[in-house]
N, C-alpha and C positions, 0 to 999 in steps of 0.2 A: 504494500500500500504506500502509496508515495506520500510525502510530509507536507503538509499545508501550512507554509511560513508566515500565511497572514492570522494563523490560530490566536489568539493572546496577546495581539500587538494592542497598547495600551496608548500609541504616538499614532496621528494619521495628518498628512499634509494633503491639501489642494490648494489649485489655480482657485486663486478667490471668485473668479469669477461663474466657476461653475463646483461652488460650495457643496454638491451632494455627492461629487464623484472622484474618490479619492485618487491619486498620484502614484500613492505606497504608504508606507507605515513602520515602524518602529515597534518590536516589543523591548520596552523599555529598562536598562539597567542600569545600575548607581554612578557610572562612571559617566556617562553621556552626559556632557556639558554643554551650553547653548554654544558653545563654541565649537563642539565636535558635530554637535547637530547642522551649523551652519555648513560647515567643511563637509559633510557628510551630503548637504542639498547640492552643493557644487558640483559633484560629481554625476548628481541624479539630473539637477533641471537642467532647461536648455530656453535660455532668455532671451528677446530683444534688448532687454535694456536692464540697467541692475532692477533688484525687488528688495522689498522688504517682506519680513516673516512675522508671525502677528500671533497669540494663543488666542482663537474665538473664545466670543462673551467675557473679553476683558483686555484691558490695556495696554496690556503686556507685549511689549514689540522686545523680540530674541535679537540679544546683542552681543559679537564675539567675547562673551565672558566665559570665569569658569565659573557659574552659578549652577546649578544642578540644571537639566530639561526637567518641565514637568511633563506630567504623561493629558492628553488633550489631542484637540482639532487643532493643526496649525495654518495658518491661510498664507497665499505667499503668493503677494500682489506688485504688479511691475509698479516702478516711481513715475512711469512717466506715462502718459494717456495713451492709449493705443499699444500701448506694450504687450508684447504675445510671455504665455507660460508655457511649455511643455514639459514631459520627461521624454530624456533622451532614449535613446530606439538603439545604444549600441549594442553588439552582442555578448555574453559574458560564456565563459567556457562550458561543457558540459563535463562536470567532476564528478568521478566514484572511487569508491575501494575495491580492487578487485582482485588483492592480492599479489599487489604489483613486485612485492620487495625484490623477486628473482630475476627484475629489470635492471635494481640497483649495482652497481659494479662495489666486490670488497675493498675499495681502495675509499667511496663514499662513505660506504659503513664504519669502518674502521675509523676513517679522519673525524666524523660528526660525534661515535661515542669516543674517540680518545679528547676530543674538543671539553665536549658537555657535560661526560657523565651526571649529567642529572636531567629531567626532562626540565627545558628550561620555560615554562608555560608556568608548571605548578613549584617548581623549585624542589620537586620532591628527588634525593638520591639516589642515585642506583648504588644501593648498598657493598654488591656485589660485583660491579666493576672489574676491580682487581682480580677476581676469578674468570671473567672475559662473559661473562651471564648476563644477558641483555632481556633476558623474560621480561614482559610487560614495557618496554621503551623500543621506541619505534625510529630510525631516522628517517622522517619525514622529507621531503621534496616540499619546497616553498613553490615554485613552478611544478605542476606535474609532468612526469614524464612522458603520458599518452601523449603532450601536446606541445611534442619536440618542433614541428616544424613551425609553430606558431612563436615557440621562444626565438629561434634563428629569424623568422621573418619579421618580427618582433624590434629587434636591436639587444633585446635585453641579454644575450648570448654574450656581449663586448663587455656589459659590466663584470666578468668570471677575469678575474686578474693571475690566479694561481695555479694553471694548468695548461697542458697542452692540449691544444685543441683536437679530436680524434673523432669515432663516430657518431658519437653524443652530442657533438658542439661543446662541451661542460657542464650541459647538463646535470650532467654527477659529478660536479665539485661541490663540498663542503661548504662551498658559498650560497649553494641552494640549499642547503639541510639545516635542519636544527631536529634536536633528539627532542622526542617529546612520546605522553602515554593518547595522544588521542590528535587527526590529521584532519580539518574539515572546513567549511568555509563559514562554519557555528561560530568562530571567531576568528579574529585576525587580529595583527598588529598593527598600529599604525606609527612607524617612524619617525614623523610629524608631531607627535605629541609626545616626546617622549618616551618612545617605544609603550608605550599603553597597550595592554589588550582590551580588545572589546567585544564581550559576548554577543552575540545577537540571539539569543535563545535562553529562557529562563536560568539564569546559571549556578547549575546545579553543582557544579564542581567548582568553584568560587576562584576563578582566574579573570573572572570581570574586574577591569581597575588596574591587576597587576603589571607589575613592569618587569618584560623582557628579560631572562636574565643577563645581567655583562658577560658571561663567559664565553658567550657565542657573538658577542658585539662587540669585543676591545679592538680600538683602531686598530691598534699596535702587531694586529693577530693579521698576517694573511689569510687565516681560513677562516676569518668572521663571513657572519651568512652577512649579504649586497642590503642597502638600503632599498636599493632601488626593486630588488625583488619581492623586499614586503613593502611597498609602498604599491605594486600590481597585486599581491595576493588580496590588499586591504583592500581596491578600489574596488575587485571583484566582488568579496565580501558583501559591501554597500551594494552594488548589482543586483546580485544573487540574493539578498535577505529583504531588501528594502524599496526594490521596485514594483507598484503593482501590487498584483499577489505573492509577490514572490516567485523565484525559479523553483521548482518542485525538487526537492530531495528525494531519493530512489533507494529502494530494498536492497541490501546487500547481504542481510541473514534468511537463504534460503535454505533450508532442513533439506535432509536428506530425501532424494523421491521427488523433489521439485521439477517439474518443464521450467527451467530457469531460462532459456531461451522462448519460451511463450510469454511467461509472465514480464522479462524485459517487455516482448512487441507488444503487448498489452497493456503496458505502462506509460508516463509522459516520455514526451523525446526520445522514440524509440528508435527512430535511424540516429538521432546522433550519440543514444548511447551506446548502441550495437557496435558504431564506428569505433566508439572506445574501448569498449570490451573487446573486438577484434584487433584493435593497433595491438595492446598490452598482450593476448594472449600469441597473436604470430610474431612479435616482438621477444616474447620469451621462446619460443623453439627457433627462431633465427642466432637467440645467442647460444641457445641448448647444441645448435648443429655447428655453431663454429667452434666451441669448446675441444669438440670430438674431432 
């Protein structure tokens, strides 16, 4: 059953002008400041001319502070007469889990836990480390890897400073990773503030607010994860959580006995998940046969 991101959204923005039909929406967490909230519209609207942002049935015009968002109707009306609102129309990736890790090269895994040993989201240790036991920590891809040729077409390929470039582009450098227990676009970082996380989904696991840890950020490190990679993970984020209804989140725990290939075509965005689940899985018997 795919996930419905407008569930419990507690925030809802519109064009003032047509006040009964939302833009998108917010489910609301402690960290989201009118400041993030503004930066967060930037990315979504698409203006003639600047707007200002307004909480219906009160006074309150959202000003780049860090005073908390309150949860409400926000209205966001151009300053100048004749001025158009829209949300932008661009496209944002289609992400799953699908057991990608045997894409990763040991040289990724290796550099991101000798980096981090700790998943750097919740700060929680990897006890065991030292004994090379990575149960339960994941090195995660900040870019995914289905979606190589969009990083090379991208540019974002040139910000990889520590590797020689090979079949991946750099994809699996350590400047795309960071170790963590959970990979999703439920949260992101934003760079911009501080390395900030921000949940976009009730946050159950209390990394709303948190900051980034340093270990995977110190200038000083060539194999610090790229600014500019979580600064694309984030944009998507906003994208994906806060457009609309939201992009539909997809089933990934299917039990044994499943037609996992029907309930895919049966699902939202099924050619382009299909496309993904196909790159990942003929992507791992391409590396499976050059091994041998």
């Amino acid at each position: 059953m795919a996930e419905n991101r407008c569930r419990g959204r507690t925030v809802h923005f519109y064009n003032a002008l047509h006040p009964e039909d939302a833009l998108g929406g917010l489910i609301l967490n402690p960290s989201v400041t009118e400041k993030n909230f503004l930066f967060m519209l930037e990315i979504l609207i698409v203006a003639s001319d600047p707007y200002g942002v307004s909480l219906r049935g009160t006074d309150t015009i959202v000003t780049p502070s860090d005073q908390p968002l309150k949860p409400g109707h926000y209205d966001i009306r151009p300053n100048s007469p004749g001025g158009t609102i829209s949300i932008t129309d661009e496209p944002c990736i289609t992400r799953v889990y699908s057991g990608a890790d045997s894409l990763t090269t040991t040289e990724f895994l290796n550099q991101v836990r000798e980096r981090d040993r700790k998943c750097v989201i919740t700060g929680t240790m990897n006890i065991r480390a030292d004994m090379d036991i990575w149960v339960g920590f994941h090195a995660a891809h900040v870019f995914p890897l289905s979606h190589l040729q969009l990083f090379v077409s991208s540019g974002l390929s040139r910000c990889i400073t520590n590797g020689e470039r090979g079949s991946d582009s750099w994809i699996n450098s350590c400047q795309n990773g960071l170790l963590m227990q959970s990979n999703t676009f439920c949260f992101s970082i934003n760079p911009d503030d501080n390395y900030k996380i921000v949940s976009f989904v009730p946050d159950v696991f209390g990394v709303d607010g948190r900051k980034l840890d340093p270990i995977c950020r110190a200038p000083d490190d060539d194999r610090s994860v790229r600014d500019e990679l979580l600064r694309w993970h984030f944009h998507q984020a906003v994208l994906t959580n806060m457009r609309g209804a939201g992009e539909p989140g997809f089933e990934i725990d299917f039990p044994p006995g499943t037609d996992m290939v029907g309930e895919i075509l049966n699902g939202p965005q099924a050619a382009k998940r299909m496309e993904t689940e196909l790159f990942l899985r003929l992507n791992r018997y391409w590396q499976t046969s050059l091994s041998h």
